[in-house]
C-alpha positions as CSV (number, residue, x, y, z in Angstrom):
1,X,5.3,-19.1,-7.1
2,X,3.6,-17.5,-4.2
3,X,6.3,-15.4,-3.0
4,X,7.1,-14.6,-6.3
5,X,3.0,-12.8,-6.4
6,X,3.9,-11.3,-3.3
7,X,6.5,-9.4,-4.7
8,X,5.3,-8.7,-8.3
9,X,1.9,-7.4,-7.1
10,X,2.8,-4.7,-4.5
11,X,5.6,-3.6,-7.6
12,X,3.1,-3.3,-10.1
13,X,0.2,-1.7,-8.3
14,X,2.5,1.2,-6.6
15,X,3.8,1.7,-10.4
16,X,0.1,1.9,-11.8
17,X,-0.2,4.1,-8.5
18,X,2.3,6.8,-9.6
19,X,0.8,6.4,-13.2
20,X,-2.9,7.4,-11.7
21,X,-1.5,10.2,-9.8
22,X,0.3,12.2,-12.9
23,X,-2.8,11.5,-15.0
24,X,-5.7,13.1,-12.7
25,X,-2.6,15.6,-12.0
26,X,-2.9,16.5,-15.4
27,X,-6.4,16.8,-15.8
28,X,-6.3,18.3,-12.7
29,X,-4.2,21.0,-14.5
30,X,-6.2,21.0,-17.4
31,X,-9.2,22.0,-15.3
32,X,-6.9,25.0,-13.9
33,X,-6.0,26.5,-17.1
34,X,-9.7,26.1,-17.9
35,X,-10.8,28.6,-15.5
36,X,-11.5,26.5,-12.7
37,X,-11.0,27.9,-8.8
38,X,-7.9,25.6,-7.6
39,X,-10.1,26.2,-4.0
40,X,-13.2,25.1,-5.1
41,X,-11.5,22.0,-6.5
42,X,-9.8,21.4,-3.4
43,X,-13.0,21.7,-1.6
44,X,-15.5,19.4,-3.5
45,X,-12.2,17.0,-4.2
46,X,-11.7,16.9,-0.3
47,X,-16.0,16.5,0.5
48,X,-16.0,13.9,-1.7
49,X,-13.3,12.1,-0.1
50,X,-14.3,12.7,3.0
51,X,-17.3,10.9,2.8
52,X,-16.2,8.0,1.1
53,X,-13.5,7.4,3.5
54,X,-15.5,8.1,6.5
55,X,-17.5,4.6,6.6
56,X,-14.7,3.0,4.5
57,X,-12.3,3.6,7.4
58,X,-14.9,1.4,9.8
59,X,-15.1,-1.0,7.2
60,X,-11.0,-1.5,7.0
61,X,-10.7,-1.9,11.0
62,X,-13.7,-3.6,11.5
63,X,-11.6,-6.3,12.8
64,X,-8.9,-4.2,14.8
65,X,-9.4,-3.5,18.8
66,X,-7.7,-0.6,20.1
67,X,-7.7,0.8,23.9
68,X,-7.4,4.7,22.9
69,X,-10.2,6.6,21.6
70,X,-9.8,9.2,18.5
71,X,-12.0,11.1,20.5
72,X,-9.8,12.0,23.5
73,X,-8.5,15.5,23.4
74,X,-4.8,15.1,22.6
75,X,-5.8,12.6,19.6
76,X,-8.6,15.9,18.3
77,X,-5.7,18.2,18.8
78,X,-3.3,15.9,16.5
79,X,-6.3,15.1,14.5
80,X,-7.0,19.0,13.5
81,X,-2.8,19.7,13.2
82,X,-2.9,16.7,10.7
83,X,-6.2,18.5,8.7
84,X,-4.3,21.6,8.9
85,X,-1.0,20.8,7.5
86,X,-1.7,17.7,5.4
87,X,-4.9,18.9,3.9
88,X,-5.4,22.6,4.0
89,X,-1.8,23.7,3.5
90,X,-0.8,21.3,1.4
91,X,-3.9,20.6,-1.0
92,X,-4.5,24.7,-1.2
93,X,-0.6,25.7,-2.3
94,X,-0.1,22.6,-4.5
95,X,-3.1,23.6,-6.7
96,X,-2.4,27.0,-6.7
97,X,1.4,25.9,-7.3
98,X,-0.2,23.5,-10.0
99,X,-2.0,26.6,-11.6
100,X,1.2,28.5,-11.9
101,X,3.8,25.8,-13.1
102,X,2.9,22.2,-14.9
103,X,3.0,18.2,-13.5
104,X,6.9,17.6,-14.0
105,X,7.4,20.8,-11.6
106,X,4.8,18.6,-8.9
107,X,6.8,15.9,-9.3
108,X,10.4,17.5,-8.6
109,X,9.0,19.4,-5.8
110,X,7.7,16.7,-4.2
111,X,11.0,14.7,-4.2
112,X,12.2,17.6,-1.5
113,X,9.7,15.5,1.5
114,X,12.6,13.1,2.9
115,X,15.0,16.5,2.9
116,X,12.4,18.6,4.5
117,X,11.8,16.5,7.2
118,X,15.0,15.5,8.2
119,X,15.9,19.1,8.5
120,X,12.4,19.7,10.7
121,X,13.9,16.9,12.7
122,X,17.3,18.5,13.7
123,X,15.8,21.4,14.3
124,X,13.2,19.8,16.7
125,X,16.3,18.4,18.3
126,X,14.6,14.8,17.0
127,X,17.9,14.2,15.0
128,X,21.8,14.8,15.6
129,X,24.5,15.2,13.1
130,X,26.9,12.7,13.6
131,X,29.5,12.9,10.7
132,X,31.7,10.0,12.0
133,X,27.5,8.0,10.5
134,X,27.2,6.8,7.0
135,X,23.9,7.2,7.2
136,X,24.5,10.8,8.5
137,X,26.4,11.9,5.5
138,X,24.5,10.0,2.7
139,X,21.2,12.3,4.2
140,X,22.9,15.6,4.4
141,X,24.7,14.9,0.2
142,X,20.7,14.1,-0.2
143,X,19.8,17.0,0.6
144,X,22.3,19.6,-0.7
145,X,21.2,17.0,-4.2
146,X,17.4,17.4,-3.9
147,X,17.8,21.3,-2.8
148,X,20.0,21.9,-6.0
149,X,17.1,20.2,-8.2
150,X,14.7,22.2,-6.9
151,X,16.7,25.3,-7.6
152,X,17.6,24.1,-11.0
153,X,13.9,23.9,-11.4
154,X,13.0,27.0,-10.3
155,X,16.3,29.1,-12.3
156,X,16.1,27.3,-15.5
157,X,13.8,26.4,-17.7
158,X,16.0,25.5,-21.3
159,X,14.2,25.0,-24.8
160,X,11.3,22.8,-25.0
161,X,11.7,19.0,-25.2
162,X,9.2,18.8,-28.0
163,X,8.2,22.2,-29.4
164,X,5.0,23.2,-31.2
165,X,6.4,22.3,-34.7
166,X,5.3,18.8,-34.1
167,X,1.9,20.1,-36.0
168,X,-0.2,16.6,-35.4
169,X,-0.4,16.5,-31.5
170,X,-0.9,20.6,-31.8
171,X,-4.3,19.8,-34.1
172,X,-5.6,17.1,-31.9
173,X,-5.2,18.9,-29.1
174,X,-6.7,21.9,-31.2
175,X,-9.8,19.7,-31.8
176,X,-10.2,18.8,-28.5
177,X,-10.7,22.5,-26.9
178,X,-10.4,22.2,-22.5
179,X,-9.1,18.1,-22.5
180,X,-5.6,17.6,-22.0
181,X,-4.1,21.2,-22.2
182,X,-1.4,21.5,-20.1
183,X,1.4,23.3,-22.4
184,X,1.0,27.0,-21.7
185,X,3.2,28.0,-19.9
186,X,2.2,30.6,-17.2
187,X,4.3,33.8,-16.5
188,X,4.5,33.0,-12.8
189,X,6.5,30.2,-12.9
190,X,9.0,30.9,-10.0
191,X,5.5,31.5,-8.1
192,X,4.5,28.5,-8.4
193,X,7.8,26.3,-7.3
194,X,7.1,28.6,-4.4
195,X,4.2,27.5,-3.4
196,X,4.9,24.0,-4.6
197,X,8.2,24.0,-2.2
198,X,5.8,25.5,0.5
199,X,2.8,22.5,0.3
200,X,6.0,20.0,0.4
201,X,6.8,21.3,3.6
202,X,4.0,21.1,5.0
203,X,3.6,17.6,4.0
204,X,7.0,17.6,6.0
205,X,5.1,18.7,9.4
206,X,2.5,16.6,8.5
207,X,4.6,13.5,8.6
208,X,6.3,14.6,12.3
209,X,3.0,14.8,13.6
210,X,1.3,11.4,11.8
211,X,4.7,9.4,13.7
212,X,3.6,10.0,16.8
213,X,-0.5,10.0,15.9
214,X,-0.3,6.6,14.7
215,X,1.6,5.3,17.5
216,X,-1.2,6.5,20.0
217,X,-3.8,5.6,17.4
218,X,-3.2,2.7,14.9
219,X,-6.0,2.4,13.1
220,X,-4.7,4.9,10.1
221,X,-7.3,4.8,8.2
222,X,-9.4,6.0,10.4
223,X,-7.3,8.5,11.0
224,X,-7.1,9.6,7.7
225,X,-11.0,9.9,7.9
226,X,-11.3,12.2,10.6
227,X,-8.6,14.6,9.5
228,X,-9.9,14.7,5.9
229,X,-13.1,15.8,7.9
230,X,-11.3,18.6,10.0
231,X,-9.3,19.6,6.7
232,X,-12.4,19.9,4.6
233,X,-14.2,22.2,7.1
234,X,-10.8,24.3,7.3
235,X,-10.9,24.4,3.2
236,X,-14.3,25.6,3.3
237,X,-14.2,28.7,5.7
238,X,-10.8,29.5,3.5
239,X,-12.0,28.9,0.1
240,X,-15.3,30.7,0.7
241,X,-13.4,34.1,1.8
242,X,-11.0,33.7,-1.3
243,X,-13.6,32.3,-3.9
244,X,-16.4,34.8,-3.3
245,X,-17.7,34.7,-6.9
246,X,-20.6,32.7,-6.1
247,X,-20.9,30.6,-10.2
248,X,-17.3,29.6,-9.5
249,X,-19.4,27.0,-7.0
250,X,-21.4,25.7,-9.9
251,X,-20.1,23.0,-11.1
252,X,-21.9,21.6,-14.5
253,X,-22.1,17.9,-15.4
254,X,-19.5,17.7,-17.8
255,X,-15.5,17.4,-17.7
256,X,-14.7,19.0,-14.3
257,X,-17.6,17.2,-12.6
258,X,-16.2,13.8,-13.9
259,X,-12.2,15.0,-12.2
260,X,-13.6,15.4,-8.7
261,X,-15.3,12.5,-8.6
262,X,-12.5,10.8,-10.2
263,X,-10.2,12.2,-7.7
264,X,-12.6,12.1,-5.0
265,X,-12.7,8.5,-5.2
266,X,-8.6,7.5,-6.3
267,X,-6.7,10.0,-3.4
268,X,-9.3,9.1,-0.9
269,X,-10.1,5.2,-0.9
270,X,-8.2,3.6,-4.1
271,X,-4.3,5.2,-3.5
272,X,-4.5,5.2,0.6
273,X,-5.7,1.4,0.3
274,X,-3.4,0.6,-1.8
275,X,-0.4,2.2,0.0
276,X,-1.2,0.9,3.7
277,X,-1.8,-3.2,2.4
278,X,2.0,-2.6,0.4
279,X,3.3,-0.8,3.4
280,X,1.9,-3.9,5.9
281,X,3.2,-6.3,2.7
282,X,6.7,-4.6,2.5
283,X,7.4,-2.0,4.9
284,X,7.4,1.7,6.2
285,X,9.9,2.2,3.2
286,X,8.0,0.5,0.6
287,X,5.6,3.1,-0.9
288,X,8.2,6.0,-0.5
289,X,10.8,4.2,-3.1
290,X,8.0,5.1,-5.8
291,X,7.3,8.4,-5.8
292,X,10.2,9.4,-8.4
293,X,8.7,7.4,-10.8
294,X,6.3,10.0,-11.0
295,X,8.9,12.1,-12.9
296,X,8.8,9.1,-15.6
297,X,5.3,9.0,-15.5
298,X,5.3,12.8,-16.5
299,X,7.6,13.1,-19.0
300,X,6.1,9.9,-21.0
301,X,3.1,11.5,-20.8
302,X,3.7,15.0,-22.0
303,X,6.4,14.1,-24.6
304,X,4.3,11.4,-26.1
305,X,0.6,13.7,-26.5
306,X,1.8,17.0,-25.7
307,X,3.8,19.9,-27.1
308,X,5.2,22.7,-25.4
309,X,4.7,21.0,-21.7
310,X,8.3,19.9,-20.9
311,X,11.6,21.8,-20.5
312,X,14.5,20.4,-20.5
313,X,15.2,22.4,-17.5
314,X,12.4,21.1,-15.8
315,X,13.0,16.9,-16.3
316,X,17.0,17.8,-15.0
317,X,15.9,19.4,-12.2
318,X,13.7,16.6,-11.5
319,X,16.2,13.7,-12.0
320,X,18.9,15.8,-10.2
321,X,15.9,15.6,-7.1
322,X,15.3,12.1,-7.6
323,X,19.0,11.6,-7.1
324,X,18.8,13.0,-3.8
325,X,15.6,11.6,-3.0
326,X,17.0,8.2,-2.8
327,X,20.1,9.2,-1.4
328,X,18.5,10.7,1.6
329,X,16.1,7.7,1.9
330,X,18.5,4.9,1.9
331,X,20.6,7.4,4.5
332,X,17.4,7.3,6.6
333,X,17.3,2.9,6.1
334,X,20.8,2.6,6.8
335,X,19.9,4.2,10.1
336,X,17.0,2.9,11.0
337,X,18.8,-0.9,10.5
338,X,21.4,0.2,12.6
339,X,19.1,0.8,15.5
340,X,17.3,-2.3,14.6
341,X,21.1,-4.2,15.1
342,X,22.4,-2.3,18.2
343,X,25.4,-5.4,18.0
344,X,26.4,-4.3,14.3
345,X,26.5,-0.5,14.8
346,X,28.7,-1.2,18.0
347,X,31.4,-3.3,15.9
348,X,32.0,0.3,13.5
349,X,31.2,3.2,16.1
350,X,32.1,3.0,19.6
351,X,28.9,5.4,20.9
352,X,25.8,5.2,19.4
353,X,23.5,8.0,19.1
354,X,20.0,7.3,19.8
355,X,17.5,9.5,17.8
356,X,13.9,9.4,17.8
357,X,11.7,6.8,15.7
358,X,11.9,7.6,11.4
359,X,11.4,11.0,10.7
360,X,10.2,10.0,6.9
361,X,7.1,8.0,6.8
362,X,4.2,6.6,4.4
363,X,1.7,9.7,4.7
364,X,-1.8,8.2,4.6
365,X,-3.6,10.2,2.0
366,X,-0.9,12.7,1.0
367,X,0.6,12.6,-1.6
368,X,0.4,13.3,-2.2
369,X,0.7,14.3,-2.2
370,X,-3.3,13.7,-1.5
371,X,-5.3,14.9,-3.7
372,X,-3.5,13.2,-7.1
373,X,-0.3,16.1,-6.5
């Protein structure tokens, strides 16, 4: 019974995970299409965070002993390239991307991490192509996959799935004015996978450098802490030169007020919790296997209470991504049990090619992305 608990739990809580994410990243979207500064979200958003995670972080490791200090100079250096590419880049083009396209493009975008990387890692040198591997050729098909979702994204939109006929969801959302309105669809879509594809990547660069942080530095949460931290403060010089309008700042009590906290709260404490005790439960690969469910998670939502929020292009693109997705991560854990079983890999291939340690890992706040994209 027990071990069945242990692996129901860790199931149902990264499902109810995904779930959380495409909610607050349609209300985050809401709040966009409402006039709200995608920077000024990402700012208060990141604050928020920041602060709760800060003595949460001491709390979590209030146990653990470690020799280094976060506070040595090549830990600050990783510490501010983590803020820079895992808060700052990413957070600022996914909203803006988010502002510019809808949650189901989120979702297919962000299946293009496992690609992304291990293309950063050949061209570091971190990775060879060795077609003779399984595990080779099952990450390079990924990747041609997920790269030909993201392009079917971007290309083709196709008729709605449910169009605005459907008169009952179009008057409640009517009597709800500034709620759950994600349906218009913006002119710059093709902008937005842009900048969508652009924050993956550097969620991609983030990951190279959190391998090697975490391996100086265990404790991740308090990692996450202090580059939240850095990341904020990079937000705020940024979004205060683009966001000079100084009643964009002003936030009221009322709807938009209630998202930041909301997401303030889930991306920084709640999701990253939950993802490191299922990643210590289940493994480095655990939390990853989730993230296209987010693409179910988004079309149930906007076919069951919206209208005119889902192509048909859109949901193939992102099922065509999740494809690859998969195929790319179970390339990357075929290889990472064949340097696990040195004996095994030499019974099939006569030299073995030693890489560097996985080039895809759990990020800690990201994905997100992260903020709830």
């Amino acid at each position: 019974m027990e071990v069945k608990v242990r692996e129901f739990v860790p199931f149902v809580a990264m499902v109810i995970m995904e779930a959380c994410t495409i909610a607050l990243t349609i209300m985050a979207k809401t709040a966009l299409t409402g006039g709200m500064s995608p920077f000024v979200f990402v700012v208060y958003t990141n604050a928020l965070g920041a602060m709760l995670l800060l003595p949460f972080s001491f709390f979590f490791h209030r146990k653990d002993r470690t020799k280094e200090s976060i506070f040595a100079w090549p830990l600050l250096a990783r510490v501010f390239c983590l803020g820079f590419t895992g808060i700052f880049l990413f957070q600022n083009l996914a909203f803006v991307g988010l502002s510019f396209s809808s949650p189901i493009v989120v979702c297919a975008m962000g299946l293009l991490i496992p690609s992304f990387s291990f293309l950063l890692n050949l061209i570091l040198g971190r990775s060879k192509l060795d077609w003779r591997n399984t595990s080779t050729r099952a990450r390079v098909m990924g990747t041609i996959i997920s790269l030909s979702g993201a392009f079917t994204e971007e290309l083709y939109k196709g008729p709605f799935i449910r169009p605005a006929s459907s008169a009952s969801p179009t008057r409640l959302l009517n009597s709800i004015p500034k709620l759950l309105v994600y349906y218009n669809i913006p002119d710059n879509w093709f902008l937005g996978c842009i900048f969508l594809a652009a924050a993956v990547f550097s969620v991609s660069l983030f990951n190279v450098i959190q391998t090697g942080t975490v391996k100086k530095y265990p404790h991740v949460m308090k990692v996450a802490s202090f580059y939240s931290i850095v990341g904020t403060i990079q937000c705020l010089i940024f979004s205060l030169f683009m966001e000079r309008d100084l009643s964009a700042w002003k936030i009221e009590p009322n709807y938009d007020l209630c998202l930041i906290i909301a997401t303030g709260i889930f991306g920084s404490v709640i999701r990253t919790s939950v993802q490191v005790k299922c990643t210590q439960m289940k493994g480095p690969y655990y939390v990853p296997l989730f993230k296209p469910f987010g693409i179910f998670w988004a079309t149930l939502f906007g076919t069951s209470f919206f209208v005119n929020s889902l192509h048909y292009g859109s949901v193939l693109g992102a099922v065509i991504g999740g494809v690859g997705y998969y195929t790319v991560s179970w390339g990357q854990l075929r290889e990472t049990e064949k340097k696990q079983n040195p004996k095994e890999e030499r019974k099939t291939i006569k030299t073995i090619h030693h890489h560097e340690d996985d080039e895809y890992k759990v990020p800690l706040l990201i994905n997100q992305e992260e903020s709830p994209v």
